[in-house]
Backbone bond lengths (Angstrom), bond angles and torsions (degrees), N, CA, C in turn:
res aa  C-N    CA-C-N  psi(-1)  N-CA   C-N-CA  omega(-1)  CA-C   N-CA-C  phi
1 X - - - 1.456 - - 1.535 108.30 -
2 X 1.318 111.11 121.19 2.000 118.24 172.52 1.432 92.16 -58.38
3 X 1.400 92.95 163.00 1.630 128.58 173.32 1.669 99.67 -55.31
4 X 1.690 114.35 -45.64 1.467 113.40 -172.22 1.413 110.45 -84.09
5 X 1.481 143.15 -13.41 0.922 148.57 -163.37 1.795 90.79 -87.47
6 X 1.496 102.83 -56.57 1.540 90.90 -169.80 1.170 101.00 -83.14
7 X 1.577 153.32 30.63 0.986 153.47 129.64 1.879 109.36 -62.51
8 X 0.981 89.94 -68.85 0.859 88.46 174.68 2.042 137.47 -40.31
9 X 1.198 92.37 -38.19 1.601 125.51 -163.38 1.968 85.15 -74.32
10 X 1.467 103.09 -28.49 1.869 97.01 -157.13 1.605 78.22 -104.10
11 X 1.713 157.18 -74.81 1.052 129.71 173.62 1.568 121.00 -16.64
12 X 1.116 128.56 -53.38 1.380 126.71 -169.66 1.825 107.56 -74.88
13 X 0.893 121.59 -37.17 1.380 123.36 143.05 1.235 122.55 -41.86
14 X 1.041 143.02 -77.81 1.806 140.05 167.87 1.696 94.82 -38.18
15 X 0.723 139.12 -39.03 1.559 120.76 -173.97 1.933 118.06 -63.22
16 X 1.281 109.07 -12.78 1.629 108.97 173.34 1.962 88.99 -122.11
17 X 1.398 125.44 8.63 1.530 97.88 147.95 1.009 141.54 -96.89
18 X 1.520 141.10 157.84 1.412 144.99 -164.81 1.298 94.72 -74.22
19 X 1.567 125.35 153.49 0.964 146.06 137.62 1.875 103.61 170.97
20 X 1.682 83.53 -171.10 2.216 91.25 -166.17 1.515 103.88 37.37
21 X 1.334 131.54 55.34 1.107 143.86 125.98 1.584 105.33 101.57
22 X 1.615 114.19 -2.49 1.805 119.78 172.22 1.128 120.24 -118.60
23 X 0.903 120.91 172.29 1.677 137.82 -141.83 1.806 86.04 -94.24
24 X 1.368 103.73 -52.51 1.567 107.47 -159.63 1.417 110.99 -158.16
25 X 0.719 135.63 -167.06 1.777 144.81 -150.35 1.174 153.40 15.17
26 X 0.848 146.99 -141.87 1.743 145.22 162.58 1.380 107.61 -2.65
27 X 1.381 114.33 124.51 1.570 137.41 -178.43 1.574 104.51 -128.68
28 X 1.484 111.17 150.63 1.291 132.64 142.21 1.555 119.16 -100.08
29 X 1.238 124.59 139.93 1.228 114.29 142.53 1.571 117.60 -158.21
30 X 1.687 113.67 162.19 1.173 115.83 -151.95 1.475 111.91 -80.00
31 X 1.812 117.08 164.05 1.413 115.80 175.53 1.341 117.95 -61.00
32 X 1.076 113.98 -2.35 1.774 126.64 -174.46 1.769 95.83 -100.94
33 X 1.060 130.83 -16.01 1.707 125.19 170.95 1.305 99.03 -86.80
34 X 1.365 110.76 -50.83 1.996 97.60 -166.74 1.263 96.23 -85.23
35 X 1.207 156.95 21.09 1.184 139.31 139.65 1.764 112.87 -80.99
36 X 1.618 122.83 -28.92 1.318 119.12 144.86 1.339 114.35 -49.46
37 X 1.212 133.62 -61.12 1.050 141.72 -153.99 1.932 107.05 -48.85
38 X 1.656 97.60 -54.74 1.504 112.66 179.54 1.219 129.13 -90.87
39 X 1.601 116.22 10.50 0.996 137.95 153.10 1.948 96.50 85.42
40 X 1.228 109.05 18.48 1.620 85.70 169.58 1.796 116.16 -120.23
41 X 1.626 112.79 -173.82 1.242 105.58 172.82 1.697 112.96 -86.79
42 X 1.536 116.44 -16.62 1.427 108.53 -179.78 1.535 86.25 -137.85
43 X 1.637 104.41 170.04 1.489 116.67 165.02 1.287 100.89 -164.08
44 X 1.283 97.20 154.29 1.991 121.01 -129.49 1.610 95.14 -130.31
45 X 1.194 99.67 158.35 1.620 103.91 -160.94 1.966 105.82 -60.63
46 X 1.336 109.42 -28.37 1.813 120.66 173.86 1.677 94.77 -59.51
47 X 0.972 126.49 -51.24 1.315 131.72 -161.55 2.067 111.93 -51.10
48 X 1.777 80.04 -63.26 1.337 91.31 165.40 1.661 137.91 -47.77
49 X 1.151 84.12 -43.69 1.739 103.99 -173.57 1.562 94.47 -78.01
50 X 1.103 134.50 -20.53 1.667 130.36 -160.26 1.975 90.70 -94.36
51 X 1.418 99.09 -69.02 1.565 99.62 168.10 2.032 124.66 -41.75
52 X 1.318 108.06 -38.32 1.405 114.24 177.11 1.733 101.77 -58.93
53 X 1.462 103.57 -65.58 1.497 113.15 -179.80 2.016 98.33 -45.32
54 X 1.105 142.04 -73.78 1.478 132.66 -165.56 1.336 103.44 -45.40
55 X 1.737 120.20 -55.34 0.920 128.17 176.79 2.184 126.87 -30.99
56 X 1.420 93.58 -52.02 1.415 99.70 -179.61 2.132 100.08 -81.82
57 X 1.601 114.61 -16.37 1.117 110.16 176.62 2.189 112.64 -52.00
58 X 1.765 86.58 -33.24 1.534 97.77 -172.94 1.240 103.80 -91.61
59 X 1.663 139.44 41.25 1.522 136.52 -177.14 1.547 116.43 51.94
60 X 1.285 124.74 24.46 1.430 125.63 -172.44 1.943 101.42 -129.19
61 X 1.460 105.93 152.79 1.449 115.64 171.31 1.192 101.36 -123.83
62 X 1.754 95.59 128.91 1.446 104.97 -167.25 2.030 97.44 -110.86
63 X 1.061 115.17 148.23 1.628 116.81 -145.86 1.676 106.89 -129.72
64 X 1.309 127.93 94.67 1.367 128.08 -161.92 1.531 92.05 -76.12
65 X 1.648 136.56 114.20 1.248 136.30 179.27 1.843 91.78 -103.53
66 X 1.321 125.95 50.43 1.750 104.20 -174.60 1.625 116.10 54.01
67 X 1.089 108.24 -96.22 1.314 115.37 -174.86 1.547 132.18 -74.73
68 X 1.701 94.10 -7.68 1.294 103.01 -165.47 1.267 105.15 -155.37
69 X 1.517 143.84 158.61 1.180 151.11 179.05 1.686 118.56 -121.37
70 X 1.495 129.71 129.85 1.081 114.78 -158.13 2.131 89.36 -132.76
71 X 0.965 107.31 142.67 1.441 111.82 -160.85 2.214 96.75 -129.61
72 X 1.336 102.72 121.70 1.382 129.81 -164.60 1.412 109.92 -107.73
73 X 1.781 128.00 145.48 1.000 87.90 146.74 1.639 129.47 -103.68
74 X 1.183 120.20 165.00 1.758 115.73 169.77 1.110 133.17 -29.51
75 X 1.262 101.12 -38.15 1.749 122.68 171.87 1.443 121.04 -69.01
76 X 1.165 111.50 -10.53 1.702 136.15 162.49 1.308 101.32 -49.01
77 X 1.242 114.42 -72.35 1.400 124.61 -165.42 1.771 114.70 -66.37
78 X 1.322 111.56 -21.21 1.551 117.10 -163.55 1.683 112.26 -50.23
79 X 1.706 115.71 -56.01 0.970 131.99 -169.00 1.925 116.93 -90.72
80 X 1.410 106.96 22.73 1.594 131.36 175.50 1.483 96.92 -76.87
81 X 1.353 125.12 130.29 1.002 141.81 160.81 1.947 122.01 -43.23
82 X 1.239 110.15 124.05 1.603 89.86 -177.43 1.445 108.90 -97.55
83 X 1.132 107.39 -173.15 2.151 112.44 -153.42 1.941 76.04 -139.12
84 X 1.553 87.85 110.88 1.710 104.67 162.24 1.373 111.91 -66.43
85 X 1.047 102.99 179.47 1.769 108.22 -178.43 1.482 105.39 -94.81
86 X 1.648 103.14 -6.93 1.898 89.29 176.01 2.117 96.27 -91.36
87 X 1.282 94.80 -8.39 1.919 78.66 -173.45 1.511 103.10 -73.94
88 X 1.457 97.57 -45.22 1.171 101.39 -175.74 2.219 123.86 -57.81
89 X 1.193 109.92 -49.37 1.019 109.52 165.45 1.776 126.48 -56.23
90 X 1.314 108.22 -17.94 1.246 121.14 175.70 1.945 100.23 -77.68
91 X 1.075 98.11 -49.52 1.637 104.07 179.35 1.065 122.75 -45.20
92 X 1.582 91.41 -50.70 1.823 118.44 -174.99 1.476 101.95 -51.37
93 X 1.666 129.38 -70.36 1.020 158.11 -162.46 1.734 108.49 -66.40
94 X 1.535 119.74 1.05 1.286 117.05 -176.19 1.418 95.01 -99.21
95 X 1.648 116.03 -26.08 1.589 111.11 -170.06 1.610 120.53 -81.35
């Protein structure tokens, strides 16, 4: 198991533990934790993208906010409405 995988593996874990006042889900945390997290002093745009990718390996979207990182789960997205190709071309065609 990579360094980002079991990073990964322990983010996706904190997502069904309690704390900041809920039972379970949706987290923030800062660029100064996942650089604890991965054990270095900086982390570089490869870094991110390598951890995001493990991250969605564990059903979760992990969310570069700049300053901050916000971690989802996948299943968020399941029940999102989809955009036909006539909405979309209608959209397209307003600009």
């Amino acid at each position: 198991m990579t360094q980002f995988q079991k990073a990964a593996a322990q983010l996706a874990s904190l997502y069904s533990d309690s704390f900041g006042g809920k039972e379970s889900g949706r987290y923030r945390l800062s660029a100064k934790q996942v650089r604890e997290l991965l054990g270095r002093k900086r982390i570089y745009h490869d870094d991110i993208a390598q951890l995001t990718r493990d991250t969605l390996e564990e059903g979760y979207i992990l969310i570069d906010m700049d300053s901050f990182f916000v971690l989802l789960s996948a299943n968020t997205f399941v029940n999102y409405r989809r955009v036909s190709g006539d909405a979309l071309q209608t959209a397209m065609a307003r600009l």
